[in-house]
C-alpha positions as CSV (number, residue, x, y, z in Angstrom):
1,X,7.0,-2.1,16.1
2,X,3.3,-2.8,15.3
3,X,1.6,-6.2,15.4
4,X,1.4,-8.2,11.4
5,X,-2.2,-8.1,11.8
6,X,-2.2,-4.7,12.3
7,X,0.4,-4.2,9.4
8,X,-2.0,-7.1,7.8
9,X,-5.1,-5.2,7.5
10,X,-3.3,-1.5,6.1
11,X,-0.9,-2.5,3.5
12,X,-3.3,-2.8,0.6
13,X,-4.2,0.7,1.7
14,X,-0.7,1.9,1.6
15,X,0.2,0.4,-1.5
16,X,-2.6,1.4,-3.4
17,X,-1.9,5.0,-1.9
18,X,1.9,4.9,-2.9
19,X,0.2,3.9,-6.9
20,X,-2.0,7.3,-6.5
21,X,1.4,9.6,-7.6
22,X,3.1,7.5,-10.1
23,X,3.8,3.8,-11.3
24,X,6.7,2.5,-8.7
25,X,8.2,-1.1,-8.1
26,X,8.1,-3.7,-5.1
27,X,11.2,-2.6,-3.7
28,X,10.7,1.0,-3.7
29,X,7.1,0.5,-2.3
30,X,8.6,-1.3,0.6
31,X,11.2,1.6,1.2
32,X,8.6,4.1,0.6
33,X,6.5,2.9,3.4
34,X,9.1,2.7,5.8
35,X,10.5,5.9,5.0
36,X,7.5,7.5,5.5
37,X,6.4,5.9,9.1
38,X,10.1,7.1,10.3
39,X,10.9,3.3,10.1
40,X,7.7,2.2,12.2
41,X,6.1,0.1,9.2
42,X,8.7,-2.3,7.8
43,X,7.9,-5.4,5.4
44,X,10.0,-7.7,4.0
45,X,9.7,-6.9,0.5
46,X,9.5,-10.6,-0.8
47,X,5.9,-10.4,1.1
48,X,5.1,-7.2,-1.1
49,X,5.1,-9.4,-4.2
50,X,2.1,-11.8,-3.7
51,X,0.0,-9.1,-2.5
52,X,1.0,-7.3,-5.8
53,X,-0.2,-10.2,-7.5
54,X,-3.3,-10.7,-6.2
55,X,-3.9,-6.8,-6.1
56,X,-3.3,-7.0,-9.9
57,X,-5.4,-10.1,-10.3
58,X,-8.4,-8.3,-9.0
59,X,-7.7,-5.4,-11.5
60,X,-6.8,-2.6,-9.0
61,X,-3.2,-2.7,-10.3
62,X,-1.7,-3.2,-13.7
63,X,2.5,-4.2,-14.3
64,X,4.5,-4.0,-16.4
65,X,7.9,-5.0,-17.2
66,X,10.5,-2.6,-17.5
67,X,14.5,-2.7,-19.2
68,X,17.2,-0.6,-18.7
69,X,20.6,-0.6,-19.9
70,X,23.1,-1.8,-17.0
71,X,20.1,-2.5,-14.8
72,X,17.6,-5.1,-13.1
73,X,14.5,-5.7,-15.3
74,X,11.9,-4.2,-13.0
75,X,7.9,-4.6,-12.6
76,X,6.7,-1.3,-12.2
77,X,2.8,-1.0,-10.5
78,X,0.2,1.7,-11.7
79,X,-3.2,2.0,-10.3
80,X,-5.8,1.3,-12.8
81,X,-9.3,3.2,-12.8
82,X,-11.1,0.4,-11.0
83,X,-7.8,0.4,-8.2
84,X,-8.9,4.3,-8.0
85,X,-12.0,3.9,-7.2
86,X,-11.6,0.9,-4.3
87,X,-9.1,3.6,-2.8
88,X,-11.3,7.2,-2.5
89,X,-13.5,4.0,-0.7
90,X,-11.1,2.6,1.5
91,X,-9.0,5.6,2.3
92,X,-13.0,6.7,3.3
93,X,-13.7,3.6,5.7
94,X,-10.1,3.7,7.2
95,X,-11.5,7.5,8.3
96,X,-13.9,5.9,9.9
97,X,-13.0,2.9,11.4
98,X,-9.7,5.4,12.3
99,X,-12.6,7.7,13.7
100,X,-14.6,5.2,15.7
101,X,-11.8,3.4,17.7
102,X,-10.5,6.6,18.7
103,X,-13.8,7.1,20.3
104,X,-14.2,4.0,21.7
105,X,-10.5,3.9,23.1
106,X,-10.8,7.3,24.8
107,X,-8.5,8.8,22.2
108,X,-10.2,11.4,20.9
109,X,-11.6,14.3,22.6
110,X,-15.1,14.7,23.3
């Protein structure tokens, strides 16, 4: 429904966010967000894994492996202090970029 640049420019954002509440892996992100947006905000969840990586190559994120008995091996994602930090700061300029654009496009009351 929305434009990949749009998606493009949030999904750091919404993955990080997803990170706040507990450790999770790729495929559940991916279903999480599109749960959540009523289906509006889907990704192919093979896309989800590079930006993982790179999120964990800057040190925002932290993996690790996980085994069960009669299932997958899974990568399960926490957010690491530094990854806490780049959020409060992002989820604070989304606010007002979010903010600003509504003024400019006439969305927002006066």
């Amino acid at each position: 429904m929305f434009s990949r640049e749009l998606k493009k420019g949030s999904t750091e954002l919404l993955v990080l966010s997803l990170l706040l509440a507990r450790p999770r892996h790729g495929y559940e992100i991916g279903k999480l967000i599109e749960a959540r947006s009523g289906g509006k905000l889907t990704f192919r969840i093979a896309s989800l894994y590079p930006m993982l990586r790179r999120l964990e190559g800057r040190g925002l994120i932290q993996g690790r492996w996980v085994e069960k008995p009669g299932e997958m091996r899974r990568r399960f994602y926490r957010l690491t202090a530094e990854g806490r930090r780049f959020l409060r700061k992002e989820r604070a300029l989304w606010r007002e970029f979010i903010a600003v654009v509504s003024r400019v496009a006439g969305v927002e009351r006066a």
